[in-house]
C-alpha positions, 0 to 999 in steps of 0.5 A: 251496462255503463261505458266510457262516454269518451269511447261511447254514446248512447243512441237508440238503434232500431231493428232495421239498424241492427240487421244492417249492421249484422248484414255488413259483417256477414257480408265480410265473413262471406268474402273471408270463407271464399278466399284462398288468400291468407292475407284476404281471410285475414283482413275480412274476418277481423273487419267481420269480427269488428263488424259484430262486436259494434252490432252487439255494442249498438244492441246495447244501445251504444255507439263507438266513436271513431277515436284512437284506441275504439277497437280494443275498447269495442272489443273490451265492451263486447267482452262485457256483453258476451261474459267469462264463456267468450272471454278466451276467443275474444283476447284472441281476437283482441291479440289478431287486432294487435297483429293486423295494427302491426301489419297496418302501422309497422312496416306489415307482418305475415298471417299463414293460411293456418293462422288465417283460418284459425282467426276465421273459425273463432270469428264465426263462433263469436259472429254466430252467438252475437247474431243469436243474441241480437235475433232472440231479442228483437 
């Protein structure tokens, strides 16, 4: 897999980086499945979300810079590792990033508790395979 070395550097991970990584977004999705909190649930599965994507990026033997427009890349990359099966649940979570981007940078918008579980349920299951992926191959 080749990326856009202006978004990505190559860089070895060993296994204890790529079980930190992991850790720190279960860490997320944890607080995200306790709160009752909409906007709570919200914030910590996309940061859960995000979290994993770089782990799967990182398993890859890349790492994404901090530049405008990281997170669609990193979620344009995940795409690519994750294949046509997670194609779907990731545009979604591409399209929660553009209402958390909204949220953050226009003046805020509102997630229903509904929406916010929905975000939840969707991050597990993209969480779940990449965790498996990364597991299966160390």
């Amino acid at each position: 897999m080749k990326l856009d070395q202006r978004l990505f550097q190559k860089k070895d991970f060993t296994k204890n980086d790529l079980d930190k990584l992991l850790a720190n977004s279960s860490r997320d999705l944890h607080i995200a499945k306790k709160s009752r909190i909409p906007e709570v649930i919200f914030k910590f599965s996309y940061d859960a979300f995000l979290k994993a994507c770089i782990t799967i990026i990182a398993f890859q033997g890349y790492r994404a810079m901090s530049k405008r427009g990281h997170h669609k890349a990193i979620i344009s990359a995940t795409k690519i590792v994750l294949g046509k099966q997670f194609r779907d649940m990731l545009d979604y979570c591409d399209t929660m990033r553009r209402r958390r981007n909204i949220d953050l940078y226009g003046g805020g918008v509102l997630v229903s508790l509904s929406e916010s579980k929905q975000f939840l349920e969707v991050v597990l299951m993209v969480h779940a395979e990449i965790k498996k992926r990364v597991s299966s191959k160390q």
